[in-house]
C-alpha positions, 0 to 999 in steps of 0.5 A: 488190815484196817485199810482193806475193811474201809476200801471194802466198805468204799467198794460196797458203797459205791456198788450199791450206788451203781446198783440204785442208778441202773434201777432207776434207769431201768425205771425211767426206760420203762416209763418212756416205754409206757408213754409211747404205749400210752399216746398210742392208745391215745391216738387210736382212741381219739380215730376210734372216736371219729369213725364212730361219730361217723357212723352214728351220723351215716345211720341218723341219715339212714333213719331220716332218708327212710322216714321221709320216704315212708312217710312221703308214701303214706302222703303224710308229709 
């Protein structure tokens, strides 16, 4: 009777400790997941960043373009 007790307790061990590896495989799994979804948002962002660059540029263009020649038309310049 007493072996049984202590092979239960062995069995309840070692399945708690299986239990404690899959969640932390399931952790490192999520994790893995939330850097790709991190880096993702990363790239979008970063290409976010340079069509707005581009467009703030195209409008100081436009600002200039106009202006000079509203200017120019008032013979100012």
């Amino acid at each position: 009777m007493n072996k049984f007790k202590m092979m239960d307790l062995s069995v309840k061990k070692l399945f708690n400790t299986v239990e404690s590896i899959h969640d932390e495989m399931y952790y490192l799994d999520r994790e893995a997941e939330m850097q790709d979804l991190n880096r993702s948002t990363n790239s979008k962002m970063a290409w976010f960043s340079f069509l707005s660059l581009g467009v703030c540029l195209s409008v100081v263009g436009l600002q200039f373009w106009h202006l000079k020649s509203f200017f120019g038309k008032k013979k100012l310049i």
